[in-house]
Structures are given as structure tokens and as C-alpha cells.
LOTIBA-82788 format. One record per residue (C-alpha): residue in three letters; x, y, z. Coordinates in steps of 0.05 Angstrom, whole numbers, plus 5000, padded with zeros to 4 digits. Example, Ala and Ser with C-alpha at 12.3 -4.5 7.8 and 13.67 -1.06 7.14 Angstrom:
   code     xx     yy     zz
    ala   5246   4910   5156
    ser   5273   4979   5143
***
This chain:
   code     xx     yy     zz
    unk   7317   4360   6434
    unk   7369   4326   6385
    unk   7343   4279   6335
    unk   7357   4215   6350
    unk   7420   4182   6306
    unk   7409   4119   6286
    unk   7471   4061   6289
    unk   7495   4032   6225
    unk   7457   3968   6254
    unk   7397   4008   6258
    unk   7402   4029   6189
    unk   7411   3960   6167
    unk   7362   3930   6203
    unk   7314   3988   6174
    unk   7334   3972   6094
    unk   7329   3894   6112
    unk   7253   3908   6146
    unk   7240   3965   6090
    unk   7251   3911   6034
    unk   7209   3864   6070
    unk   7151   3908   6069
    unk   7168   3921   5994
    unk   7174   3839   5981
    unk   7100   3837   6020
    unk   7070   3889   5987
    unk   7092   3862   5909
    unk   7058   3795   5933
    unk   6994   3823   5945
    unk   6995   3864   5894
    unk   7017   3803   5847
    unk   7080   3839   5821
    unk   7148   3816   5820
    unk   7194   3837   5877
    unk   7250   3857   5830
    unk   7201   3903   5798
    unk   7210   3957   5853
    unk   7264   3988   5870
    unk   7285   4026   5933
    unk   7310   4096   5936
    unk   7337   4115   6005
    unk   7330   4195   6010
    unk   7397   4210   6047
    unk   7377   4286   6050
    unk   7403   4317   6110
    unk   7432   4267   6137
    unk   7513   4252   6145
    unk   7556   4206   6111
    unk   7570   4172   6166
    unk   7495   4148   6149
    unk   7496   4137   6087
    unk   7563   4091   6092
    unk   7527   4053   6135
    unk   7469   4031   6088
    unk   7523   4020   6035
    unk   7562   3979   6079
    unk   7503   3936   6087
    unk   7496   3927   6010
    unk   7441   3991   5985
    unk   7460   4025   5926
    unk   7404   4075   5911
    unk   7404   4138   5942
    unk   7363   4206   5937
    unk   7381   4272   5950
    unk   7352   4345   5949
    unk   7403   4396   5945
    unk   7454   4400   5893
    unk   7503   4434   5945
    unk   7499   4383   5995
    unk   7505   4324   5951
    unk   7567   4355   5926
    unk   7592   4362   5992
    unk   7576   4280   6011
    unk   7579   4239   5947
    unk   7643   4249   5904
    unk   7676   4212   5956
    unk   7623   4156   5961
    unk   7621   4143   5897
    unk   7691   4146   5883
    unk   7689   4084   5938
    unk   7627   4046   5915
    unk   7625   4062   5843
    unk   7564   4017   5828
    unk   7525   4077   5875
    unk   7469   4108   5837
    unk   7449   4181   5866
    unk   7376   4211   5847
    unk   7358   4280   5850
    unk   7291   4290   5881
    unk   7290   4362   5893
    unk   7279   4433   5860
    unk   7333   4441   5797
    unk   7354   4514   5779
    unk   7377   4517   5716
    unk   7448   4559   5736
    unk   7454   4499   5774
    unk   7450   4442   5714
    unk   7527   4430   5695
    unk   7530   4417   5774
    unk   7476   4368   5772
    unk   7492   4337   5711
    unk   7564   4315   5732
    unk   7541   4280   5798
    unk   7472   4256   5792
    unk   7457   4192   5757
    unk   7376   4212   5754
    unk   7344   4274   5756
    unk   7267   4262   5773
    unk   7244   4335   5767
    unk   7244   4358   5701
    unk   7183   4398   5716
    unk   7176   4456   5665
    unk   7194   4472   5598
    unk   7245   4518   5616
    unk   7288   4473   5655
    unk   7272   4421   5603
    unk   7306   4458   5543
    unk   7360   4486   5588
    unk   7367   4406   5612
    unk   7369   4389   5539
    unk   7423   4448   5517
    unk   7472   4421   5577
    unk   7471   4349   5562
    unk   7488   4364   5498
    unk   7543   4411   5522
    unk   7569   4358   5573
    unk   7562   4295   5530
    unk   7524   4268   5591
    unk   7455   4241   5597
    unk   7425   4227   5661
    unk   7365   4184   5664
    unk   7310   4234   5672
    unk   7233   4226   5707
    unk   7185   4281   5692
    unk   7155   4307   5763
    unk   7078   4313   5750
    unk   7041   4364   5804
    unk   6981   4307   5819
    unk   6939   4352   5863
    unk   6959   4412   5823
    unk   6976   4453   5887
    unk   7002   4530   5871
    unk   7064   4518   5921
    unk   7083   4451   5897
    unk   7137   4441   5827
    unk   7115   4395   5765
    unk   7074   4399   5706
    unk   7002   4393   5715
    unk   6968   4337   5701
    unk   6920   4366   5634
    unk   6996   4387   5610
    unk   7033   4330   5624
    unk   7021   4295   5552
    unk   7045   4351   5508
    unk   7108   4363   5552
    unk   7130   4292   5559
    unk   7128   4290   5476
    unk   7164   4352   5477
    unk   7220   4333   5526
    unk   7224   4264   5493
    unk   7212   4275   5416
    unk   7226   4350   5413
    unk   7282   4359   5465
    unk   7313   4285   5454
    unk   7316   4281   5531
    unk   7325   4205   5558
    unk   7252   4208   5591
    unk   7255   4142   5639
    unk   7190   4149   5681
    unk   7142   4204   5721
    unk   7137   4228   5794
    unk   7085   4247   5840
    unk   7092   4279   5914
    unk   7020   4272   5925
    unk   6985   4330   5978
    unk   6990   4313   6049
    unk   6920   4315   6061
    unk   6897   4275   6012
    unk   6891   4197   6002
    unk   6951   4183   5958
    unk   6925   4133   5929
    unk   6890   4175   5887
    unk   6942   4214   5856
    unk   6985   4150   5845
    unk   6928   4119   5801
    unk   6931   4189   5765
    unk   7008   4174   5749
    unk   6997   4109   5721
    unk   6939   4127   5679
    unk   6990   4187   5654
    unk   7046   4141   5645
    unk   7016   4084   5610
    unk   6993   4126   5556
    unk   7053   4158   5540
    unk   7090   4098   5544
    unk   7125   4118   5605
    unk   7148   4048   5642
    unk   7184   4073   5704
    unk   7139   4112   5765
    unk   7174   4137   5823
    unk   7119   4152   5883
    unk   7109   4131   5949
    unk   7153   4149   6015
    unk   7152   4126   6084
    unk   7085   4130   6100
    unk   7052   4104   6035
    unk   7107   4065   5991
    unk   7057   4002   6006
    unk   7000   4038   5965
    unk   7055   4058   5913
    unk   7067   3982   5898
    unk   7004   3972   5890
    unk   6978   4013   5833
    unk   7048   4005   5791
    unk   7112   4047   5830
    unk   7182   4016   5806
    unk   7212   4065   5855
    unk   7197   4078   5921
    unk   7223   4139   5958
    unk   7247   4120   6031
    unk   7283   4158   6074
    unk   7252   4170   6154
    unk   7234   4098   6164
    unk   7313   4083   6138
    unk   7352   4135   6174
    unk   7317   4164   6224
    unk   7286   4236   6240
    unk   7322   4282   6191
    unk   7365   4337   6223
    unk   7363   4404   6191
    unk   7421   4405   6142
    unk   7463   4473   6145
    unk   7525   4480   6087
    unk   7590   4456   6110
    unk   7622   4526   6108
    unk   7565   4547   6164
    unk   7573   4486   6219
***
């Protein structure tokens, strides 16, 4: 069975309920609304989509494949030029230059490899994306980011050493675990590197995020819809 597509009203009336919840949850958590910011994951899913939440005013977007970003956003942004497009996925590094020139914010710098290659190709391009370090809270083998008992020395080395515009830290905590958890881990992490912007929390947990500190939230199910899988445009 197809996914279903959601209207442009649906997606509208998804941001508008979405940023409700994020209003709500600030309030309880006696933070400021404007404190937390939402980043609609667009992966996978057409422009067509993504028009429609920009035509109803978002201007934060996240996506997870270099290749299919290229294929969607030059055009976007050429129209709404205030747009502001995260990475959230895996970055090779023969893939930088290509991220560099169309990504605003790169959230996973994740190992001192990339990080030094990140830093060489900035330098190269005269371009600095914001950049979050992604931080592997449950530590799982399969999963990118620096572990947590390395996270200290590599966030001085990408920011002192490396002179990399280090803006915040991000978590994808395990599935089976209560989140939570790992997003207290973050903050601890953050706050004593003097780290002000977190990025956790998705569909199912962005609520808990707000809580214990995010200033992003990553959203993109309960906005769009079911994701359909995503094939290159040179194979549909």
C-alpha cells in the first residue's frame, strides 16, 4: 500500500499543531517559546511538500542525503532565500565541497577525520556552515558520533584546534531506551563545554527534548506524513 500524501493543508495544519505542542511543552518546562526551534526533516519526501510548509511560513528544514537535497533545494532556496537547510545525516568526506555549498548546518561532525577534512574545505571554500557535533548517547556499534567519554577532547579540538564554528551537540538516542536519558546526557555534555545550542528530540519525543534544554527539535512524520522510500531522480 502507498503512503498516504498529505495536502498542503495537512502540512499546515501539522506545523501550526507541531508548534503548539512546542509552545505547551516550553510552558511547562518554564522556558521561553522562542527558545526552540523547529526543524522539519523533509527527507524523502517531494518538493511539492516541502513548498507547502514554506508556503505556510516554515523556514527550517532537515535533510539526510547530500544527493537528494541537491536534487530539491537549489531551486527552493533560490525562491525563499531566508530557507535554512540542516544536514542530519551520515557526511563522507568526498562528499564535503557538495555539502558545504548547500547546507546552512551540518549537525554530524562525528569523528576526527571528517572534522579536519570539514576544517581543510571551509577553508578551501571560504564558507562556514554552522556546525553541531553528533554525540553517540547510547554508544551503539551501528550508530555515527563520538562517544560520550570522548566528546570533551574532540569538541576542543574541532573548536580550538580545528577553528570549526561549533554551534551545539546532537543525540539520536536508541530506540529502546527512554530518551530522556540520553538527552540529560547531552546537556550535562554541552553545558560544560560551553556548548549553547542542542538539537534532540523527533516526533515521538521532541516534548521530553524541551524539557531537559533542546533549542532544536527534529520533526518530520508528524509534519509530512509516512515517509516514502526516496530513489535518485535518474532511477524513477
Amino acid at each position: 500500500m502507498a503512503p498516504k500524501m498529505n495536502t498542503g493543508l495537512d502540512i499546515a495544519e501539522n506545523l501550526s499543531k507541531i508548534k503548539t505542542r512546542i509552545a505547551e511543552a516550553a510552558a511547562a518546562a518554564d522556558r521561553a517559546e522562542d527558545e526552540i526551534k523547529l526543524t522539519a526533516i523533509s527527507k524523502a519526501h517531494p518538493v511539492t511538500h516541502v513548498q507547502a510548509a514554506l508556503a505556510a511560513g516554515h523556514r527550517i528544514f532537515g535533510e539526510n542525503r547530500i544527493q537528494e537535497a541537491e536534487e530539491k533545494w537549489p531551486d527552493l532556496k533560490r525562491s525563499f532565500s531566508d530557507a535554512r537547510l540542516h544536514l542530519v545525516g551520515p557526511l563522507q568526506r568526498n562528499k564535503l565541497r557538495r555539502a558545504i555549498a548547500l547546507f546552512d548546518v551540518i549537525e554530524t561532525v562525528d569523528r576526527p577525520k571528517l572534522s579536519r577534512a570539514l576544517a581543510n574545505e571551509m577553508e578551501r571554500a571560504g564558507s562556514c556552515p554552522d556546525c553541531f557535533i553528533q554525540v553517540n548517547t547510547g554508544e551503539e556499534p551501528q550508530k555515527a558520533g563520538i562517544a560520550p567519554p570522548d566528546a570533551d577532547s574532540f569538541i576542543k579540538s574541532c573548536r580550538d584546534d580545528l577553528g570549526l564554528p561549533i554551534r551545539g551537540l546532537m543525540c539520536i538516542p536508541p530506540i529502546d531506551e527512554e530518551p530522556s536519558l540520553h538527552f540529560a546526557l547531552l546537556k550535562k555534555i554541552a553545558a560544560r563545554n560551553g556548548v549553547n545550542e542542542l538539537s534532540m528530540g523527533m516526533s515521538h519525543d521532541f516534548e521530553a527534548a524541551v524539557a531537559f534544554g533542546a533549542t532544536f527539535v527534529r520533526v518530520g512524520t508528524a509534519i509530512f506524513g509516512e515517509r516514502p522510500p526516496w530513489k535518485p531522480s535518474s532511477q524513477v
